[in-house]
N, C-alpha and C positions, 0 to 999 in steps of 0.2 A: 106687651112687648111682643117683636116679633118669635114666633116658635118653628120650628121644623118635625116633624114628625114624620116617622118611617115604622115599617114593619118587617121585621129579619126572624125566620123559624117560626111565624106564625105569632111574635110578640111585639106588640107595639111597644114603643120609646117616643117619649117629648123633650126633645131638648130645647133651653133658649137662646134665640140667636140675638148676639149684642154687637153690633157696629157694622163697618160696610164689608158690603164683599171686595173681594180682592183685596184686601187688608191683609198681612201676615196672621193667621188662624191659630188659637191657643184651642186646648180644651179642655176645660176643668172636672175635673172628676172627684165624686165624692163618696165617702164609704159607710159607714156602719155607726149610725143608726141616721142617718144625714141624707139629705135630698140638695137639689142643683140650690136651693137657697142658702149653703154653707158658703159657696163664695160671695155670697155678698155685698162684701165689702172691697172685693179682688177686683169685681165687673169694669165696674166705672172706670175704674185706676188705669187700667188695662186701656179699656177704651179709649179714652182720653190718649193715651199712648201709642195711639195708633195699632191697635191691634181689631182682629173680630174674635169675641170671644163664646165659644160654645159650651155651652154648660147643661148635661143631660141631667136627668130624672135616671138613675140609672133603672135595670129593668127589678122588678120588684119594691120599687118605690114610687112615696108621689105620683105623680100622673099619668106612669107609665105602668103597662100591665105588669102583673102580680101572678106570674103563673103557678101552682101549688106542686109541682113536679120538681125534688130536689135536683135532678139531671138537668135543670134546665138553667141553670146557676155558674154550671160548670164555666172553671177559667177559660175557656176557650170562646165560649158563649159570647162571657164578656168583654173578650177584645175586640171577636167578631160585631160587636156593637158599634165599637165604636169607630171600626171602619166605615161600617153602614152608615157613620152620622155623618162621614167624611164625604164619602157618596153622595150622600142627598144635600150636604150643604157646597156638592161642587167645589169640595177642594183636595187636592193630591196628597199635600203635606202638612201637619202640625205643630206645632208645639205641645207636647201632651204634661200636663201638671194630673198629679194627683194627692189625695190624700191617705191615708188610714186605706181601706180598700182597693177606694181609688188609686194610693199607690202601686197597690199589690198590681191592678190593671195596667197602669201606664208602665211600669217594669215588662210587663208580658208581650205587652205593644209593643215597646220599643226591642225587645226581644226577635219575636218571631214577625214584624212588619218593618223593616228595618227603614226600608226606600219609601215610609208614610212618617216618617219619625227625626223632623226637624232637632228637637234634641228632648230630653226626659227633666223635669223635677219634682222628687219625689218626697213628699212630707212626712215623717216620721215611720214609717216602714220600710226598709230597705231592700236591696236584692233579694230575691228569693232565697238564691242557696248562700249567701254573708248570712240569712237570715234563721237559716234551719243548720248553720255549722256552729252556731253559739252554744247550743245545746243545752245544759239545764238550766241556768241563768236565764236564757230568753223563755223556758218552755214555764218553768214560774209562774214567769209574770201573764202567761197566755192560760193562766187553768183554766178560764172559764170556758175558752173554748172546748173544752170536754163535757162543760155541763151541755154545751148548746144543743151538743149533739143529739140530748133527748127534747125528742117534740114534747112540745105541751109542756114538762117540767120547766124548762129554760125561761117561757116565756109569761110564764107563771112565775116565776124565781122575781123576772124581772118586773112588773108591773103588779105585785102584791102589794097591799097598805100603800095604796096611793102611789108606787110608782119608788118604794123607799130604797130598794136596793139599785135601782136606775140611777136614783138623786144623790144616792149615798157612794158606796162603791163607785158606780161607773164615774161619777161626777164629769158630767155632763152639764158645760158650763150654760146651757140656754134647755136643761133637764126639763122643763116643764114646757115648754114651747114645740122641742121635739116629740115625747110624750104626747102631745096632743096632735101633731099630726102623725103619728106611730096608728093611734087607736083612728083617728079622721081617715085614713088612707087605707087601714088593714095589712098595714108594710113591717107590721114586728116579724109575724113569723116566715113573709119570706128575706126579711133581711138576713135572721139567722139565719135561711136558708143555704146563704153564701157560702156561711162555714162550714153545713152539713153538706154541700156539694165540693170542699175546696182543702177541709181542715178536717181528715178524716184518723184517728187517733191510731192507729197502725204507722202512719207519716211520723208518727213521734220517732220511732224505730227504725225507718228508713236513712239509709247513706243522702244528703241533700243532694241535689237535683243537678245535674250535668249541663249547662246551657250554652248557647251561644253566648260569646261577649258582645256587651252592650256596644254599638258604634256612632254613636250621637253623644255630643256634649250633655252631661247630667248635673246635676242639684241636687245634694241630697242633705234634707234640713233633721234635725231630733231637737229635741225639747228636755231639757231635764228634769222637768218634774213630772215627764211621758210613765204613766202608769202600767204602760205594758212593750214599752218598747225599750231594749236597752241600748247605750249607745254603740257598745261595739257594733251590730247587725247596719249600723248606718254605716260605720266609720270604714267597717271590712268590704262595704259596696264596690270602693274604687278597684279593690280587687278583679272585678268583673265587669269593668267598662275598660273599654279600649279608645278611648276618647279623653279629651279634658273633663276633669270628675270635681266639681267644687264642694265644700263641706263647711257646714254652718251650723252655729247651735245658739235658738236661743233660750236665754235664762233664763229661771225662774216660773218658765208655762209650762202646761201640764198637756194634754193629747191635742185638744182641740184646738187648733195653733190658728185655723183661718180667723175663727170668732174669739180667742182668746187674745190676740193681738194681728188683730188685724194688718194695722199701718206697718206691723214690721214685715209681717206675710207679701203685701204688696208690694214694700220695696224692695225685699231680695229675690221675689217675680221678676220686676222691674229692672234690678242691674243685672240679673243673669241673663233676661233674654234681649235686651239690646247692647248687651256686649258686643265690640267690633264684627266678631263671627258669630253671632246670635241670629235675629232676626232677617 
């Protein structure tokens, strides 16, 4: 398939590019422990629908460098990516989707790049600061981001006895597929990286985060059987968009919502962004 690749701070990035140019531009973003192969089953769909859809390696996974420098992870980094993917595929504007991380990302895009930010939908993590005013309830369900924070323990925790607290705990519905390219790639310990650059455990204690409001149309989905996200940090989003903010929940799935149910991930893609004032 065709790819794009670029180099921003001295770190290359492989995104793949799905459809034609000049087509309304999506870009799919994917987080923790996941590479651009989490959508899928979204590509096609999307395609077929007249979109071009971009789907990065983000930077410390997959195909894309792995730089071992936790600063280099930082949220800024990774928005700055994905401008740069916008650049080299020669388009102004997007549609930015994300997930799990990838959400944390397309929140920050659509944040601070306003005029590159066709409209936001964001998969099971919500606004930043809905998401740090929940407060113990959400912080809970996130303990392990405190274990990540120790190198070597963390990553070791998780790929001990075959991978059992990965397969167990994390449940990770395609556990054994990711796992094999975690260790193929060398992308465990900078994916944790993310959180030691992002999820630094003094933020436990901090006031959450003061931001602009969101000004694009947004999506934002949760799962109920989301193991580490609860639903208020989704539901209090709309708080901080100033735009039409839709809200969807589906039953019964647990984090991984693109592979868990796929068909359902594609069609609420689908009627959000060709809504009248969508695409």
């Amino acid at each position: 398939m065709p790819t794009i690749t670029f180099t921003r701070s001295g770190v290359t990035v492989v995104a793949d590019d799905h459809g034609r140019a000049g087509d309304p531009a999506v870009v799919l973003l994917h987080g923790f422990p996941d590479t651009a192969d989490l959508w899928r089953f979204q590509v096609p769909v999307l395609v077929n629908a007249g979109f071009r859809v971009l789907v990065p390696d983000q930077r410390g996974y997959g195909r894309s460098e792995k730089p071992e420098e936790i600063s280099a992870y930082a949220m800024a980094e990774l928005v700055m990516d994905v401008a740069a993917l916008l650049d080299a595929a020669g388009v102004e504007t997007a549609h930015i989707v994300g997930h799990d991380w990838g959400a944390n990302i397309a929140w920050a895009f659509a944040t601070f790049l306003p005029g590159r930010t066709q409209s936001l939908a964001a998969f099971s993590v919500g606004h930043p600061t809905a998401f740090a005013s929940v407060g113990a309830a959400q912080q809970i369900k996130i303990w392990y981001t405190l274990l990540f924070q120790f190198e070597g323990v963390a990553e070791e925790w998780l790929t001990k006895d075959d991978g059992a607290n990965f397969r167990g705990w994390f449940g990770h519905p395609e556990a054994s597929r990711v796992l094999g390219h975690l260790e193929r790639d060398g992308s465990l310990r900078t994916g944790i990286h993310w959180y030691r650059a992002n999820l630094k455990p003094e933020q436990w204690n901090a006031p959450p985060p003061v931001l602009p409001a969101i000004q694009c149309r947004t999506l934002g989905v949760w799962s109920t059987l989301d193991h580490a996200l609860t639903e208020e940090q989704m539901v209090n989003s709309a708080n901080y968009v100033d735009a039409p903010f839709t809200y969807r929940v589906v039953n019964g799935a647990g984090h991984w919502l693109p592979v868990e149910r796929p068909d359902e991930v594609s069609q609420l893609l689908l009627e959000f962004l060709v809504s009248p004032d969508g695409a």
